[in-house]
C-alpha positions as a printed Julia matrix, in Angstrom:
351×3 Matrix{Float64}:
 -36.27  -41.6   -39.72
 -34.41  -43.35  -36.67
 -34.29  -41.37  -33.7
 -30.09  -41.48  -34.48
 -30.23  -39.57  -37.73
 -32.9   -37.08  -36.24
 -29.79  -36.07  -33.68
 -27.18  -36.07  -36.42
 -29.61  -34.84  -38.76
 -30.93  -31.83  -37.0
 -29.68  -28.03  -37.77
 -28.98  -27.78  -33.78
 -26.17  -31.17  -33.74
 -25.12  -29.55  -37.68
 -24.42  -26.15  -36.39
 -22.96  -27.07  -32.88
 -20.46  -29.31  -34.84
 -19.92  -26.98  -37.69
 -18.89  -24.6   -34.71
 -16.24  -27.0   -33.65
 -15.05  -28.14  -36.59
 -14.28  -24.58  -37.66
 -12.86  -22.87  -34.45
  -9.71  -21.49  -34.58
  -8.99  -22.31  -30.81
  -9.59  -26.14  -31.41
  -7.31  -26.06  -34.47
  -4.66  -24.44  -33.27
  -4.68  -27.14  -30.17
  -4.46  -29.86  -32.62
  -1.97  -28.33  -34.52
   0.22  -27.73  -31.93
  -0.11  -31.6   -30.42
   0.49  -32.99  -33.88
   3.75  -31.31  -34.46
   4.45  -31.72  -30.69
   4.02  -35.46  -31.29
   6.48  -35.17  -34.76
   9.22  -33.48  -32.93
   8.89  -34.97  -29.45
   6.34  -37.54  -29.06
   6.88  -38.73  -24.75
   6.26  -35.07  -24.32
   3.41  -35.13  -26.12
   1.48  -37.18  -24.64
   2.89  -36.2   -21.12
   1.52  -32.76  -22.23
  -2.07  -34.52  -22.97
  -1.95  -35.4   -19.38
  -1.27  -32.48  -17.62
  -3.61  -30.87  -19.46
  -6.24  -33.31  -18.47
  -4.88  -33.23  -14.91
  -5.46  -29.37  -14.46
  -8.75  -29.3   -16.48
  -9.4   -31.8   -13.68
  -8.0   -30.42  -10.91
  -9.62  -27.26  -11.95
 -13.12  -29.07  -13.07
 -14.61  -27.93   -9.14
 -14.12  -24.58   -9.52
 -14.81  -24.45  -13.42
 -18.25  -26.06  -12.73
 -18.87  -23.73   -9.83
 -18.15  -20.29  -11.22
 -19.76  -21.31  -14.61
 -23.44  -22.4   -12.85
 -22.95  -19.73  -10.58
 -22.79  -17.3   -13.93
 -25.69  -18.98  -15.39
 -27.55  -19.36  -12.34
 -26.74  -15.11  -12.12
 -28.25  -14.8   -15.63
 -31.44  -17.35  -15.23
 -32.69  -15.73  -11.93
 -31.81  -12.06  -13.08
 -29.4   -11.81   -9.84
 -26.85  -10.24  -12.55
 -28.93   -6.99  -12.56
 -28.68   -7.04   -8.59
 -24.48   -7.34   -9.0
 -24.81   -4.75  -11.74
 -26.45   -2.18   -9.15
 -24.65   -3.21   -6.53
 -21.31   -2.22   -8.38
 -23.22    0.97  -10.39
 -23.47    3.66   -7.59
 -20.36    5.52   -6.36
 -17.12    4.14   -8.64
 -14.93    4.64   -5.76
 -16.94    2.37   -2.45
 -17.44   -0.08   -5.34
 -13.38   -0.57   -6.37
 -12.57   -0.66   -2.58
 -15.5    -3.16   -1.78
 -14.63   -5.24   -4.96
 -10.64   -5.51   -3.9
 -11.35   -6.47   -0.68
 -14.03   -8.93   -1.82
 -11.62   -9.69   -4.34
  -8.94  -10.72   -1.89
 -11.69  -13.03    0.17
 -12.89  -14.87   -2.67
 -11.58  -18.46   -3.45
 -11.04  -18.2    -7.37
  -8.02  -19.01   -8.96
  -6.86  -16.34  -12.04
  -8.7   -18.93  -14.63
 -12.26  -19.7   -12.21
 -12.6   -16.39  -11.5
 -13.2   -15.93  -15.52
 -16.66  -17.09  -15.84
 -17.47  -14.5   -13.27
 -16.01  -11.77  -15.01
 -17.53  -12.16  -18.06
 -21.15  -12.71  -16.48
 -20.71   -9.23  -14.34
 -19.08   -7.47  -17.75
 -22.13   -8.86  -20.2
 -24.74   -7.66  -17.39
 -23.3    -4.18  -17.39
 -21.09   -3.92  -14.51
 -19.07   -1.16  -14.92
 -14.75   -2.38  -15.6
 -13.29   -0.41  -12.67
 -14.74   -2.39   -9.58
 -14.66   -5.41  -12.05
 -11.0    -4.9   -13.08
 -10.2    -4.23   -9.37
 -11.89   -7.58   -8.06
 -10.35   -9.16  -11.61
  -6.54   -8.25  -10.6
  -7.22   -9.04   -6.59
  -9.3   -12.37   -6.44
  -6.36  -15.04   -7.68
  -3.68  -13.71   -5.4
  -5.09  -14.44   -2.0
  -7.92  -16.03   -0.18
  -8.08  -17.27    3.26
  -6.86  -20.81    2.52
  -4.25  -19.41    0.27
  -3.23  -17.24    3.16
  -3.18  -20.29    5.84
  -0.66  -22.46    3.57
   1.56  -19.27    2.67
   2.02  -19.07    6.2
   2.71  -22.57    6.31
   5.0   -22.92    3.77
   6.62  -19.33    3.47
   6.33  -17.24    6.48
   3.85  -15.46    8.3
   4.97  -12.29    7.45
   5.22  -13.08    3.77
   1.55  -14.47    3.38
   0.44  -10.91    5.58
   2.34   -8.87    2.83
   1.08  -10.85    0.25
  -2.72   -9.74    1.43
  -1.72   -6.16    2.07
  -0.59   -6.54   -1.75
  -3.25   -8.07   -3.07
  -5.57   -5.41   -1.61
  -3.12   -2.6    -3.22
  -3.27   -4.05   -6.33
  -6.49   -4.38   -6.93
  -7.45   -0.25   -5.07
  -4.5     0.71   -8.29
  -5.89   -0.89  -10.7
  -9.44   -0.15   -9.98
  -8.46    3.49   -9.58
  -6.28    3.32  -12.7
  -9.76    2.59  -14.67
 -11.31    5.13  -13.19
  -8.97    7.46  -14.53
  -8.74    6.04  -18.22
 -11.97    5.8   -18.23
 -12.42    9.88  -17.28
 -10.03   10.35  -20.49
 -12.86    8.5   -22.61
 -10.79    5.32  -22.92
 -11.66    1.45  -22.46
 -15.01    2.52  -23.67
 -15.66   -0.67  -25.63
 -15.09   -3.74  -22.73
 -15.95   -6.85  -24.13
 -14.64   -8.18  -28.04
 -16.83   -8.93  -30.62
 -17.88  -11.98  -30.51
 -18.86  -11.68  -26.52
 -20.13   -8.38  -27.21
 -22.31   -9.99  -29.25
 -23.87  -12.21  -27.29
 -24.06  -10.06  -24.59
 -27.84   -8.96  -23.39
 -28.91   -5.32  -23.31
 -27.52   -2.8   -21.45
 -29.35   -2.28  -17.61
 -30.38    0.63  -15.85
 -29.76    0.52  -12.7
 -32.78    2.53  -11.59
 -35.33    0.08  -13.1
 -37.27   -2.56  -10.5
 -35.59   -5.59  -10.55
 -37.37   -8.87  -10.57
 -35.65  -11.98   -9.05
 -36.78  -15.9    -9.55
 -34.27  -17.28   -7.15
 -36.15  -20.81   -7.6
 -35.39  -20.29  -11.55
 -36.51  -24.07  -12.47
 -40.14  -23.07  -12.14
 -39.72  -21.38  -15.27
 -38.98  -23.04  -18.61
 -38.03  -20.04  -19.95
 -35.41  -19.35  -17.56
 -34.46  -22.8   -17.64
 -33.12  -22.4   -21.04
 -31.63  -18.94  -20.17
 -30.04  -20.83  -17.9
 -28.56  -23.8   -20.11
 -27.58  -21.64  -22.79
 -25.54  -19.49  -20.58
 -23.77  -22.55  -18.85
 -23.33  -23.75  -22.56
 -21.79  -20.7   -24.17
 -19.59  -19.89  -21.38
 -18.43  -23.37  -20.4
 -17.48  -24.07  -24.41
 -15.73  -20.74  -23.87
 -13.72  -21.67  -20.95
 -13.18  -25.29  -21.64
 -11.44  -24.67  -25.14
  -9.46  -21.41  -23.98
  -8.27  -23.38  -20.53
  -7.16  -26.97  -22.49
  -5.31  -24.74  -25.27
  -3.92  -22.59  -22.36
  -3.0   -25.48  -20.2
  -1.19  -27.4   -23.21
   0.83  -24.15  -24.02
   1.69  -24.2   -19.83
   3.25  -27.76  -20.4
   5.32  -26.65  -22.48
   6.8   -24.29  -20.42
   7.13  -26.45  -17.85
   8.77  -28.72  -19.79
  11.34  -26.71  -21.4
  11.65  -23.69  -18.62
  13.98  -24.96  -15.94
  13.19  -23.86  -12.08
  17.29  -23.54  -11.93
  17.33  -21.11  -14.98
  14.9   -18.88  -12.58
  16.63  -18.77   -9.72
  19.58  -17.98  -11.34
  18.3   -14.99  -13.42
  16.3   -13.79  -10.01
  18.19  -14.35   -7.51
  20.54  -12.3    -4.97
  20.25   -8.86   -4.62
  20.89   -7.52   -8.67
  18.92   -4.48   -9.54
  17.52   -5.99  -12.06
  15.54   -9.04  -10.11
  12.18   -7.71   -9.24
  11.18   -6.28  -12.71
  12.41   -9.33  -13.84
  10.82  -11.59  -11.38
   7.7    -9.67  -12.02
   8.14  -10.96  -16.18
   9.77  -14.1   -15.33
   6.46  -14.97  -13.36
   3.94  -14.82  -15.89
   5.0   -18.07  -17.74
   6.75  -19.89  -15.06
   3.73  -19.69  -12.54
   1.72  -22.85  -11.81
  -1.14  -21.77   -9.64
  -1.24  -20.48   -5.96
  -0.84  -23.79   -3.91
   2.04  -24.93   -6.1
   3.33  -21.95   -6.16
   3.98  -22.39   -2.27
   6.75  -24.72   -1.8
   8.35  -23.33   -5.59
   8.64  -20.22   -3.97
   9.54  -21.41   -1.05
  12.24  -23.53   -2.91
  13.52  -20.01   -4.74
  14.15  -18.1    -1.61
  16.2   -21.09   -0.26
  18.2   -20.85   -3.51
  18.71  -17.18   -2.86
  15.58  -15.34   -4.13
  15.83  -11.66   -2.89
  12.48  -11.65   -0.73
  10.95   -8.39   -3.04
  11.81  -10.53   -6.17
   9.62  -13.59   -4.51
   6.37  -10.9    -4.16
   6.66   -9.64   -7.38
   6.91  -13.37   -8.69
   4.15  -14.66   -7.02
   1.82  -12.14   -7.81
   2.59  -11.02  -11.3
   2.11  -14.97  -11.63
  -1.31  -15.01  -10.26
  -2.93  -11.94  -11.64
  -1.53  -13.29  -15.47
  -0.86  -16.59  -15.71
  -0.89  -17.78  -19.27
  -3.6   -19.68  -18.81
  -5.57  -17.03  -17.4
  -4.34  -14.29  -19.98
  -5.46  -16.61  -23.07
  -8.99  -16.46  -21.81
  -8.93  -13.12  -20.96
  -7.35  -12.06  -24.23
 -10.13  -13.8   -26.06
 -12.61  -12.15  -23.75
 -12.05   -8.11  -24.04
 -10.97   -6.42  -26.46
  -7.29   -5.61  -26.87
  -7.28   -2.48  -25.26
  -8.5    -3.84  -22.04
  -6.11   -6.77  -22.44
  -3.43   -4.89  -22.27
  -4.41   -2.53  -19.74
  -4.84   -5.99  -17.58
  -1.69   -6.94  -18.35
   0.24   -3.78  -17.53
  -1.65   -3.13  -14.38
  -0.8    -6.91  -12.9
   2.63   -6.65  -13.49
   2.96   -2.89  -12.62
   1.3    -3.71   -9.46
   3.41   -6.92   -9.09
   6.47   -4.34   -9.29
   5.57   -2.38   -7.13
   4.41   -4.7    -4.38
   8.0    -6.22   -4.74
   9.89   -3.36   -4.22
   7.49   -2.39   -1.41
   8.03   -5.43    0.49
  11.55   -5.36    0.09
  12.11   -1.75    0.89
  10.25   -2.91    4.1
  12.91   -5.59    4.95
  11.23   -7.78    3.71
  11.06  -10.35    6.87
  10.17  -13.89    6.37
């Protein structure tokens, strides 16, 4: 037997393809590009590109919070983030949102992280907080805002992003205290998820992980399962954000959110789900918006309900938890978003 049909012949190459050749996320990706190419075939290849382009331009911070997660998992560090976040409910939410709003994950890196601290136990309050806080603002997300927008804007925008993610932390809490979101993760995550942890138990830690070839493999099976995950969540979720870009025109925003109608924060807060790139290009677009008359509560609402659920980010998310919690994600980001708009404009809203 050559050594090339032991590789293609082997159950391990059989079942990883089998897995591929059968998954419903992969399908529906080709599916979608072959009637894209039928009906409009330049944009179909332009959306092929952008799709590369952002799994690209994303690729540093993919790789990053995906060995990070593994590296969590093969050194048993995940139990230390699990007791970290396990003692009093209410010092964790507050430490996770304003961890949250110092980390430097984007709505779709800071995924991999989620679902390592979910799988290892962490409880979804503190998680959900640092979940709806980390994509809005970091510190060089806070330098360019300032840059581009205002300085009072990108100081709003932190004192929002802390808010939002104390509410929705807090908003768990209390669910939770009704005996809902029991059930965090879906099925097929749940599945694969190791046992639960107690946080009382001694905790052993192999920082140097390589020593061991058992946690070696922990390791690569973690970086496997999650990075497949990811990868075929993000391409589907970028091709879908083509689209939109594509066929949504920026003029069609500004005119539907614009001025001072009652209507354009709640819909700002909507409108910014699909319409939202990702923080840095969100900059100068929002920029652009308030120069085309953007009330400046319509611009906070947009550019944080865009962050917290970005379709890219809400794909992987949805196929992460189960529906409950999805939705509860949802409605928290853009109830937050809301309110931080109407906050900042009640406020005058200086730019």
């Amino acid at each position: 037997m050559t050594a090339l049909s032991k590789v293609f012949g082997s159950r391990s190459w059989q079942f990883r393809f089998g897995g591929i050749a059968t998954d419903r996320v992969v399908w529906a990706l080709l599916i979608g590009l072959f009637a894209l190419s039928i009906i409009d075939a330049s944009q179909a290849l332009r959306s092929v590109g952008f799709s590369i382009n952002a799994l690209v331009g994303m690729a540093p911070f993919f790789l990053l919070a995906v060995a990070v997660a593994g590296y969590a998992k093969a050194t048993g560090a995940d139990k230390l983030i699990t007791r970290a976040f396990s003692g009093n409910l209410v010092m964790a939410v507050v430490s996770a949102a304003l961890v949250g709003a110092l980390s430097p994950f984007c709505s779709c890196g800071v995924i991999p992280l989620i679902a390592a601290m979910l799988g290892a136990g962490v409880p979804l309050a503190p998680v959900m907080a640092f979940w709806v806080a980390s994509p809005i603002m970091d510190p060089e997300m806070f330098i360019l805002t300032a840059a581009g927008i205002g300085l009072n804007f990108a100081i709003a925008k932190t004192a929002a992003t802390v808010a939002m993610g104390l509410m929705a932390g807090f908003a768990v809490i209390g669910l939770q205290r009704l005996g809902l979101l029991g059930n965090v993760l879906s099925q097929a995550q749940a599945s694969g998820c190791r046992p639960s942890f107690d946080p009382s138990s001694p905790v052993y830690v192999a920082w140097r992980f390589w020593a061991e070839p058992s946690r070696i493999k922990t390791f690569r099976d973690e970086v496997r399962t999650i990075g497949w995950f990811l990868f075929k969540w993000l391409t589907l979720a970028f091709f879908l954000e083509s689209l939109m870009i594509a066929y949504v025109p920026t003029d069609w925003i500004a005119q539907i959110v614009g001025g001072d109608k009652w209507f354009a924060i709640p819909l700002a807060t909507v409108v910014g789900i699909p319409s939202y790139l990702n923080g840095y290009a969100a900059i100068p677009l929002v920029a652009g918006l308030l120069d085309m008359g953007m009330s400046p509560g319509a611009a906070m609402a947009f550019v944080t309900s865009g962050a917290v659920s970005s379709i890219p980010a809400a794909i992987a998310v949805y196929a992460l938890v189960r529906k409950p919690v999805f939705f509860i994600y949802v409605f928290l980001g853009l109830a937050g978003s809301m309110v931080s708009g109407y906050g900042y404009q009640l406020s005058g809203g200086a730019i």
